[in-house]
C-alpha positions in Angstrom: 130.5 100.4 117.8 129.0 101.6 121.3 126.9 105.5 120.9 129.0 108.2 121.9 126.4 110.3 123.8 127.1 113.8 124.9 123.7 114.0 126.6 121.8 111.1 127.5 119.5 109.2 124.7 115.9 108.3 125.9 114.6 105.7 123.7 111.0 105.6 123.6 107.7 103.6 122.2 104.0 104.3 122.6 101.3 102.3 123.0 97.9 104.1 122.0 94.1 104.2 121.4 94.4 103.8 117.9 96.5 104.1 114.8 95.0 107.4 113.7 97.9 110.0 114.6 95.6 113.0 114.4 93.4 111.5 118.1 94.7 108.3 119.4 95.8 109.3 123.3 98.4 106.9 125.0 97.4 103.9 126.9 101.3 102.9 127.4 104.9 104.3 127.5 107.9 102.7 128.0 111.4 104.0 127.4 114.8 103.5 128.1 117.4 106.3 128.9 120.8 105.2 127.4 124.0 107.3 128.5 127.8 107.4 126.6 128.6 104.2 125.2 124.8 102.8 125.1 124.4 102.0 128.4 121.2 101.9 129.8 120.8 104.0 133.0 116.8 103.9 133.7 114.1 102.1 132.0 110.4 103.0 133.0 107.2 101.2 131.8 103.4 102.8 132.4 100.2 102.1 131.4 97.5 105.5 131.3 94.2 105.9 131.5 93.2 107.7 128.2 90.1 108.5 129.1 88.1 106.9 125.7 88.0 103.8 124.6 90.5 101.4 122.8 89.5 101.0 119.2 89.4 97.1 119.0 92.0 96.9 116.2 94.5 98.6 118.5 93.6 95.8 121.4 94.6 93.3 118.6 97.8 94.8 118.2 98.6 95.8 121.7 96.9 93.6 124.3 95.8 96.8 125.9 92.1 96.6 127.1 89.7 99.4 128.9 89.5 97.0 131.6 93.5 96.7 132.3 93.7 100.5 132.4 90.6 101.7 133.8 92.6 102.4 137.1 95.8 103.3 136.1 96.5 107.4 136.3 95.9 109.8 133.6 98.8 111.4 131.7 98.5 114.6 133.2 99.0 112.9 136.7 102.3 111.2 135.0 103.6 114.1 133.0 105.7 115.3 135.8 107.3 112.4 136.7 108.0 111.4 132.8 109.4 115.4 132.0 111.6 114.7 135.2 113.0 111.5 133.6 113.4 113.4 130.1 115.5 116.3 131.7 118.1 116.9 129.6 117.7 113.9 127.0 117.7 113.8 123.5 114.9 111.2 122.1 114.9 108.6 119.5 112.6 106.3 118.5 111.1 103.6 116.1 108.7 106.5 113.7 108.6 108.4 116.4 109.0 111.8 114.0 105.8 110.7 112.8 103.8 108.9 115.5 105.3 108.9 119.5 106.4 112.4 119.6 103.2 114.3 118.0 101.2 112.0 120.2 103.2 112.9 123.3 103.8 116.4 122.4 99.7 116.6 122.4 99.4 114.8 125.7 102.0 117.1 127.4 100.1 120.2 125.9 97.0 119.0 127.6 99.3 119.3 130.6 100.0 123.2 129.9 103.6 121.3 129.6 105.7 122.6 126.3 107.3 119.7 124.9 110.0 118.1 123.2 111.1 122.4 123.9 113.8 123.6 122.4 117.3 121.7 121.7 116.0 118.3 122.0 117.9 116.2 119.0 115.2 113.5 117.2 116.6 110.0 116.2 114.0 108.6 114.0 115.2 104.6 114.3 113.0 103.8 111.2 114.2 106.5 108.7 117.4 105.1 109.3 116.7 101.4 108.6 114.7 102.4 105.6 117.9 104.6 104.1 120.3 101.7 104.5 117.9 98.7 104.2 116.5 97.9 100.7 112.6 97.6 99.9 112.8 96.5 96.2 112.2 93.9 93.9 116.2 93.1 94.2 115.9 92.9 97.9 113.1 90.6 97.8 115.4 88.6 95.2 118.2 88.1 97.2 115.6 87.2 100.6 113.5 84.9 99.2 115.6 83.6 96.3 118.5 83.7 97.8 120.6 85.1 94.7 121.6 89.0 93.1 118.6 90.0 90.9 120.4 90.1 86.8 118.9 92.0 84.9 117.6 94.3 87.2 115.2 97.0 85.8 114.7 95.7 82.7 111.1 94.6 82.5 111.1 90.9 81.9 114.0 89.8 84.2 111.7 91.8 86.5 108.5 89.9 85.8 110.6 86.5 85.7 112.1 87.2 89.0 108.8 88.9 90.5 107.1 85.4 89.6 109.5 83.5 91.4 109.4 85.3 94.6 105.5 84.5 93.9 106.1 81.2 94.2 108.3 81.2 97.1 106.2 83.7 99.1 102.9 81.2 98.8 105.7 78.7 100.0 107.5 80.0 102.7 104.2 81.7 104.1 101.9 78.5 103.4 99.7 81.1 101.5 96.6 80.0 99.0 98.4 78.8 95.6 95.1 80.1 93.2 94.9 83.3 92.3 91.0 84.2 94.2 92.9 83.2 97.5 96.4 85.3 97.1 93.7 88.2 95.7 91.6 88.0 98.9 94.7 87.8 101.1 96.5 91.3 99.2 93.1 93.0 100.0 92.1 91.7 102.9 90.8 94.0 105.5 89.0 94.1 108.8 85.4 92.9 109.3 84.8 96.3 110.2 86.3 98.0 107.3 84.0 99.5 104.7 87.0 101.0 102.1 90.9 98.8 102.2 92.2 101.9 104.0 89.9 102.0 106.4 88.9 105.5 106.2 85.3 104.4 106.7 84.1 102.0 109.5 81.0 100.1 109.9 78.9 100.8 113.1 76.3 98.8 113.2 74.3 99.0 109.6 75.5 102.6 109.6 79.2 104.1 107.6 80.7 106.3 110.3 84.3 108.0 109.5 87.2 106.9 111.2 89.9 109.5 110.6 90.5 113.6 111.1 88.2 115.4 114.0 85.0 114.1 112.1 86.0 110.6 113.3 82.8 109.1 114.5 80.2 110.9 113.0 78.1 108.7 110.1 78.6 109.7 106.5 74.5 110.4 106.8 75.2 112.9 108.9 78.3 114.3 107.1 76.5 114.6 103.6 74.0 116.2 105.4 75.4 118.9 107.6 79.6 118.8 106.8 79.4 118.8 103.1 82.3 120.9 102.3 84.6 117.9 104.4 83.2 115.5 101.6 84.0 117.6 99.0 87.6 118.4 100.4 87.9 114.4 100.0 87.0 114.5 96.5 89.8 117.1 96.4 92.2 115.1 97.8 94.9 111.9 97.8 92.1 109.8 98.6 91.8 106.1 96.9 89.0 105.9 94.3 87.0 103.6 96.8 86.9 106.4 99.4 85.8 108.7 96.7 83.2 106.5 95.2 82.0 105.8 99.0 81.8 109.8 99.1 80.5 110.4 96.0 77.7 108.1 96.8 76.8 109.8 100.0 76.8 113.1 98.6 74.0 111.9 96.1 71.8 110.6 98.9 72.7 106.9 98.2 74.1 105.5 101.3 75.7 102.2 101.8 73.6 99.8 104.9 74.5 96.5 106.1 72.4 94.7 107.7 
């Protein structure tokens, strides 16, 4: 069934600096403005200059290096043109509620520009796949095994089926068949990750934290000047690593590498 669009739809993705919501700047937007019916009227691709550097584990992802965008202009010399393309659109997007727009609405805000502004409606493309689209055990059932899940919710049909779509997974995904390997793959993590969330980065031999406006600074220097951001760790939904890693710190015992 084709959109019916009483205002025109811009579609849009951003590429950025980093996964971390709360500083990563856009290196890359592209969008595509779709009017009544789902036609697309305009499509428009940029790469920005953000003015830091890419965090390598967003290169992975993206392809985008410092060198490619070194040259390119900076938001605020695109945010015109970009608002201009906007006028008057609605905006939807793939977790954009959570990622794209706060990003954007920070970069505009550098640009003394207020946006989304009022009466802008939101189309979050990802809350709607997740509403309609099943994440459970009987999902992954009927995926990998190809069959409805009996017995659903009662706990040993759901530990006979979860050990079939074991064996299927290390199948289809040519994944290690002993248990150290599929242990290492689940918690596998970046060479640069100190903690599985990767709250905590290693810089040379040194912790440094990689989230919130502390991002950066080395958990030496935290436990020693920012206590009180430690401690609101402790106080918070952190994982029991991150706390240990803390809890360390704040006792003067600090994790090296070499």
């Amino acid at each position: 069934m084709a959109l019916k669009l009483d205002r025109p739809l811009c579609v849009l993705d951003l590429e950025t600096t980093s996964a971390d919501v709360a500083t990563a700047r856009a290196v890359q937007i592209g969008y595509v403005i779709l009017v009544d019916g789902g036609i697309a009227e305009h499509r428009e691709e940029l790469y920005i200059n953000p003015g830091v550097p890419i965090e390598p584990d967003a290169t992975a992802v993206h392809g985008i290096t410092d060198e490619r965008v070194k040259d390119e202009p900076k938001f605020e010399d695109l945010a015109g043109g970009i608002l201009d393309d906007l006028e008057g659109c609605d905006l939807a997007g793939f977790n954009i509620e959570k990622f794209d727009l706060p990003i954007l609405t920070r970069e505009f805000a550098e640009s003394e520009i207020d946006f989304p502004g009022p009466g802008r409606q939101v189309i979050d493309v990802m809350k709607i796949y997740h509403r309609n689209e099943r994440r459970d055990l009987t999902a992954a059932v009927r995926l990998y095994l190809g069959c409805d899940h009996a017995g659903a919710h009662g706990a040993l049909a759901d530990a006979v089926a979860t050990a079939k779509v074991l064996h299927m997974q290390v199948e289809r995904y040519g994944l290690p068949a002993d248990t150290a390997g599929l242990d290492a793959y689940c918690h596998e993590k970046p060479a640069d990750y100190v903690d599985q969330d990767g709250k905590f980065h290693w810089r040379g031999g040194e912790v440094v934290c990689a989230f919130s406006k502390q991002k950066g600074r080395t958990l030496r220097d935290l436990a020693q000047n920012d206590r009180g951001f430690l401690n609101w760790i402790l106080r918070n939904d952190f994982s029991d690593e991150v706390k240990t890693i803390v809890r360390g710190a704040l006792n003067n015992t600090f994790m090296v590498r070499a």
